[in-house]
NUVEXSE-738884 format. One record per residue (C-alpha): x, y, z; residue in one letter. Coordinates in steps of 0.05 Angstrom, whole numbers, padded with zeros to 5 digits, always signed. Each point is the difference from the previous one (the first is absolute). Layout:
<pts>
XYZA/...
</pts>
This chain:
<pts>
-00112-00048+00504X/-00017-00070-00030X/-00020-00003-00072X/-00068-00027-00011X/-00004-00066-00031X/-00051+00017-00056X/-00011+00060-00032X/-00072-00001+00009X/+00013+00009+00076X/+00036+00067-00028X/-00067+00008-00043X/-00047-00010+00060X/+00031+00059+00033X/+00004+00046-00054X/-00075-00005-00035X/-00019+00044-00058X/-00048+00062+00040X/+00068+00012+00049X/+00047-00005-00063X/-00049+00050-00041X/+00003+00048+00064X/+00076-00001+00007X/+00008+00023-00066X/-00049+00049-00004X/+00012+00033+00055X/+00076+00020-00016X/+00007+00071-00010X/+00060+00029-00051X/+00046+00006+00064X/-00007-00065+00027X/+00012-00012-00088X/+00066+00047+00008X/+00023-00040+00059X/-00004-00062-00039X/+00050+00026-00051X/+00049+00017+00044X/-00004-00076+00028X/+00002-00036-00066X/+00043-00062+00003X/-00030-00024+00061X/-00067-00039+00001X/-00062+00013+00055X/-00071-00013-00013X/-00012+00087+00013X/+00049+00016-00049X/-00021-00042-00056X/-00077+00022+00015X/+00026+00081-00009X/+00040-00010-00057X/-00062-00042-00025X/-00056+00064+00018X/-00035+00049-00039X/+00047+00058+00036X/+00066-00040-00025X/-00025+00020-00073X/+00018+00068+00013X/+00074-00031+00005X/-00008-00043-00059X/+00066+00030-00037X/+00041+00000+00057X/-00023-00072+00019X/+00024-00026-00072X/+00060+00038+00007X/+00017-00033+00067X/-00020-00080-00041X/+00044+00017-00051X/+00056+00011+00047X/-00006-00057+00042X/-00011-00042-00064X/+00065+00028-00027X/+00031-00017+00068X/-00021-00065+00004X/-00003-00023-00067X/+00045+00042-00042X/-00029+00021-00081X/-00024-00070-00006X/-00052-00046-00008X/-00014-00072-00011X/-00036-00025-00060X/-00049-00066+00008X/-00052-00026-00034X/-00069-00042+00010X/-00003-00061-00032X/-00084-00023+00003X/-00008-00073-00001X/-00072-00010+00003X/-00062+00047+00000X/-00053-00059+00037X/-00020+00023+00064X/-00054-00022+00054X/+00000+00064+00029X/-00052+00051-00002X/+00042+00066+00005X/-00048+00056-00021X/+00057+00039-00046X/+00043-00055-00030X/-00004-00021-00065X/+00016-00074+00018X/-00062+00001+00055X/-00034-00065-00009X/-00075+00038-00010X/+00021+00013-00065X/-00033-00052-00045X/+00035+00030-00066X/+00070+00011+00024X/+00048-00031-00052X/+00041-00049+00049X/+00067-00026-00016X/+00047-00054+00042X/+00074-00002-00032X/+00024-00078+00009X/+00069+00007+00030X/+00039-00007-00069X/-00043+00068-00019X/+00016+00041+00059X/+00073-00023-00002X/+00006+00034-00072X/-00036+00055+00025X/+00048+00004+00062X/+00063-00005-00063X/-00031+00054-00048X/+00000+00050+00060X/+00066-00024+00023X/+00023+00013-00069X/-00027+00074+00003X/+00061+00017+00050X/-00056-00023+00067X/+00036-00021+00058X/-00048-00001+00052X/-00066-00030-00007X/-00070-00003+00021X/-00050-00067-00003X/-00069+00014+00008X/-00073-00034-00004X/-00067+00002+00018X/-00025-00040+00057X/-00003-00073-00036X/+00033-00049+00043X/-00018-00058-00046X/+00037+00039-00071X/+00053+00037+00037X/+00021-00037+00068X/+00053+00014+00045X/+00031-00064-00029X/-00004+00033-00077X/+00026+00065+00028X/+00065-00045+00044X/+00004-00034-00078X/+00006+00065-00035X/+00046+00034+00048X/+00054-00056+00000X/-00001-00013-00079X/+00011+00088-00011X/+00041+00025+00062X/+00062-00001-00042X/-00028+00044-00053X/-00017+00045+00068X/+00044+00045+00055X/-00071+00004+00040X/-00070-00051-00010X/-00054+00027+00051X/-00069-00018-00009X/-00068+00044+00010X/-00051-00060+00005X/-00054-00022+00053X/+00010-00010+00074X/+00041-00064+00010X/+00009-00044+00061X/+00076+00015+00033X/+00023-00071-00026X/-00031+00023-00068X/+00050+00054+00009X/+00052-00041+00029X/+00003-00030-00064X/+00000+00053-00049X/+00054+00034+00032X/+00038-00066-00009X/-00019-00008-00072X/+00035+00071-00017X/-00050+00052+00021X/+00027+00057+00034X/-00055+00034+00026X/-00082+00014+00000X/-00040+00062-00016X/-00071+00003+00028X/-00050+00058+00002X/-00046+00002+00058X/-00044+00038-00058X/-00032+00030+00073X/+00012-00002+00068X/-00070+00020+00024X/-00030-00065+00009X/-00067+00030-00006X/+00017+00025-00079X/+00038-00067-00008X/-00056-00038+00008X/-00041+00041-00051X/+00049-00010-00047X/+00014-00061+00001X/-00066-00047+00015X/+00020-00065-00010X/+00058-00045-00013X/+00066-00029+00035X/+00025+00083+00003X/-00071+00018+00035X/+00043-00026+00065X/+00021+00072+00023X/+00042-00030+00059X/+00032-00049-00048X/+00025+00046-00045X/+00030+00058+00050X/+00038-00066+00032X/+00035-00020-00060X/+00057+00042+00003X/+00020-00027+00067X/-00007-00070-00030X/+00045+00023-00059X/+00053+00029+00047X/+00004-00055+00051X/+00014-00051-00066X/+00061+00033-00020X/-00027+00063-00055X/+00053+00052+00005X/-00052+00043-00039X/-00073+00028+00028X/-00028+00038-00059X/-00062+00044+00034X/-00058+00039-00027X/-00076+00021+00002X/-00044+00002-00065X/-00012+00081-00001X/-00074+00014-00020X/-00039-00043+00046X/+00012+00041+00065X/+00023+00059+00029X/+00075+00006-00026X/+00028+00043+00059X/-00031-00059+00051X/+00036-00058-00057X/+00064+00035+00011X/+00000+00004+00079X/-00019-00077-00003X/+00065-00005-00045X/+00047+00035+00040X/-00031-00034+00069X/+00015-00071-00035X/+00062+00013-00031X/+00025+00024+00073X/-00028-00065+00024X/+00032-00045-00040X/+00069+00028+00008X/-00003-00006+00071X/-00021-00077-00015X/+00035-00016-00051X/+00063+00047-00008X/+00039-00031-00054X/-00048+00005-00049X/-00011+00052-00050X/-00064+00038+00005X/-00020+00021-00058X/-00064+00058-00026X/-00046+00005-00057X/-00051+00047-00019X/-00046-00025-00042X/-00065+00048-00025X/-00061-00033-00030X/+00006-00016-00087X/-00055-00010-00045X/-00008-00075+00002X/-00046-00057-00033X/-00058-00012+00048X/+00028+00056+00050X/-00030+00056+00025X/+00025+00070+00013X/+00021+00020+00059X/-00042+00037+00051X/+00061+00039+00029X/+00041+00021-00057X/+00071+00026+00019X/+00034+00062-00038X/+00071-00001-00027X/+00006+00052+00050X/-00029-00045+00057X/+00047-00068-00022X/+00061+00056+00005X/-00021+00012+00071X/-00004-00074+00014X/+00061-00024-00022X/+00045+00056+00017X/-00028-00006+00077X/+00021-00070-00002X/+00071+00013-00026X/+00008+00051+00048X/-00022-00048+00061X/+00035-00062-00024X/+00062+00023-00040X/+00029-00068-00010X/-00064-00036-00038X/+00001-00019-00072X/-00063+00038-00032X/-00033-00023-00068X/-00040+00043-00046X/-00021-00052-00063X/-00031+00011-00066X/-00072+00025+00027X/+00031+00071+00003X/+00011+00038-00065X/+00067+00012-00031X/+00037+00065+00028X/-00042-00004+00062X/+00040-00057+00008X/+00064+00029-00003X/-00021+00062+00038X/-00012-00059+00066X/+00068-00029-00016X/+00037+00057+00013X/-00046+00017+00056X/-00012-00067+00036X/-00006-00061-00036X/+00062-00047-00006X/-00028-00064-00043X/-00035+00010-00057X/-00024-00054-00069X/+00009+00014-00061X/-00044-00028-00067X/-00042-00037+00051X/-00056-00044-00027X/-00060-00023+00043X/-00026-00059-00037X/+00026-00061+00001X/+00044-00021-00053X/+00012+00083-00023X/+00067+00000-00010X/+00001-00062-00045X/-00070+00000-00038X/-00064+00042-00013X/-00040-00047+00041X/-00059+00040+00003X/-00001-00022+00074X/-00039+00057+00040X/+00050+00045+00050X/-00011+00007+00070X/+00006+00070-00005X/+00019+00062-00060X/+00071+00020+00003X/+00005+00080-00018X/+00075-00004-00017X/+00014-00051-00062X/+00064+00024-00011X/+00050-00055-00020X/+00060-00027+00054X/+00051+00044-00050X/-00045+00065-00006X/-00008-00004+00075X/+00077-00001+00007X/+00012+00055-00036X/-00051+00038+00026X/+00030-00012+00067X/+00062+00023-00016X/-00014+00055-00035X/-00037+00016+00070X/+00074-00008+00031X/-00025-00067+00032X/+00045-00056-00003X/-00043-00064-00017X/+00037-00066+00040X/-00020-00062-00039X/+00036-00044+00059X/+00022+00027+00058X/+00022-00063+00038X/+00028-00067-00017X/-00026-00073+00012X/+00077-00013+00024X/-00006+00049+00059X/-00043-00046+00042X/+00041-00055-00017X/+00072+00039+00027X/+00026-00029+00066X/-00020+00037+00052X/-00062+00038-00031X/-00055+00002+00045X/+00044-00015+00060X/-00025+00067+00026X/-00016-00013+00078X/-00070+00008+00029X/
</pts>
């Protein structure tokens, strides 16, 4: 069967009422069924292990994620961290602290040289593999600042992704040449219905624009797809059908790239407001484990928004990439700016007490895992179609 060329032709034939009945209607065998078929992906599997019945199996369920994450990714995990470069936004995102409604947000832009010696203090830490980030402000952080910033610190870096707003594919094109190695982008919400509540005006009100950006990013070279939904605003058993359905997509599409998952729940933030569908620890251990055990090979993040030990506890469970001393505000790991966050972190912990934490844990913290050089070798990525 012929992939479809958009993934809101997937969308269109999956909408939210048939997605909501799917789930709900799995009963604890079709949920038993579904662990004996992890390691294999289908839209009725993810839905049970997703259900109220699979609950009953919750143990057993982290049990079988730990496995496969041992399998697949040994007792380690990769260590990044966000670097913010501005908090000015145009958006209007109901539960960001950048979101452009907020007339008393402290905003910050770093000029290049200031984000460069942010980008050499974390290096300096023992970071590896970084993260650039802004709000939606084309005119203080541009594509072209972002290509800037990427060619003057990819030396001090094994990996440079970036988590910014939806680009053009040439806009990609040319980050990817410029050093960066690959894009994370949460949906925040596949229900275009709640996405347009949340988000009522601005460049990332464009639903369609958004969902299509990953394609845009694969088809200009990113080897890396980072994906995620914003866990608060909807239904989080619904979110992480959506994620599994467009995770699938884009491997059949775009097979040489690295798909990537995030979980994200809701913070405290300036000018945000709480979420109307809160998600238990309980809930997000559901979540992610169901992913791991439906796509076994994908990198999965859990960042400074959970709380310390919790974190650790989803590392050995599920979770393969994880920061360490984050800061949200631009300029944090060089100055008190005073700068407003975009969201509260819950673990503050520095890069070293996160280390040994981990290891205590029996985790094996990777600051690098790959070399710069390996792309370079004759013959790599001579692999045939």
């Amino acid at each position: 069967m012929q992939t479809p060329a958009r993934f809101e032709d997937v969308l269109a034939k999956w909408p939210s009422a048939k997605v909501r009945d799917l789930i709900m209607s799995r009963t604890e065998e079709d949920a038993a069924a579904a662990l004996r078929a992890t390691g294999a992906w289908s839209p009725e599997t993810l839905a049970a292990l997703l259900s109220p019945a699979a609950e009953r199996f919750l143990e057993q369920l982290k049990a079988l994620s730990a496995d496969w994450t041992r399998r697949r990714f040994g007792r380690t995990v990769q260590v990044f961290d966000p670097l913010y470069v501005s908090n000015y936004c145009c958006n209007g995102c109901r539960y960001c602290g950048f979101n452009a409604r907020s007339r008393d947000t402290v905003r910050r832009a770093l000029s290049l040289e200031e984000a460069e010696a942010e980008a050499r203090a974390l290096a300096a830490s023992g970071v590896k593999n970084i993260l650039l980030l802004s709000g939606e402000d084309k005119v203080r952080s541009s594509p072209e600042y972002f290509c800037r910033l990427a060619r003057a610190i990819r030396p001090l870096f094994a990996e440079v992704s970036v988590e910014i707003y939806a680009c053009t594919e040439d806009e990609y094109r040319e980050l990817h040449a410029a050093g960066v190695d690959g894009m994370t982008m949460f949906q925040e919400t596949y229900n275009p219905a709640v996405y347009g509540e949340y988000h009522p005006f601005g460049p990332k009100a464009d639903f369609s624009n958004r969902l299509d950006a990953y394609d845009r990013a694969a088809r200009a070279g990113m080897a890396f797809l980072g994906l995620g939904a914003l866990l608060g605003i909807n239904d989080w058993r619904e979110e992480g059908f959506f994620l599994g359905l467009h995770a699938a997509w884009l491997r059949k599409r775009h097979w040489r790239c690295a798909t990537a998952f995030s979980f994200p729940r809701i913070r405290p933030a300036h000018g945000g407001e709480p979420p109307p569908f809160p998600l238990s620890d309980a809930g997000l251990v559901q979540l992610m484990c169901a992913l791991r055990v439906s796509f076994p090979d994908s990198p999965i993040t859990v960042s400074t928004r959970e709380a310390p030990g919790f974190r650790e506890e989803l590392v050995r469970i599920a979770a393969t990439k994880i920061s360490a001393g984050a800061k949200t505000t631009p300029g944090g790991y060089t100055s008190s700016t005073g700068a407003d966050a975009q969201f509260e972190t819950s673990d503050r912990r520095s890069v070293a007490e996160v280390l040994a934490s981990l290891r205590a844990n029996g985790i094996d913290p990777v600051m690098k895992d790959w070399d710069g050089a390996f792309s370079a070798a004759p013959g790599a990525g001579d692999a045939a179609e």
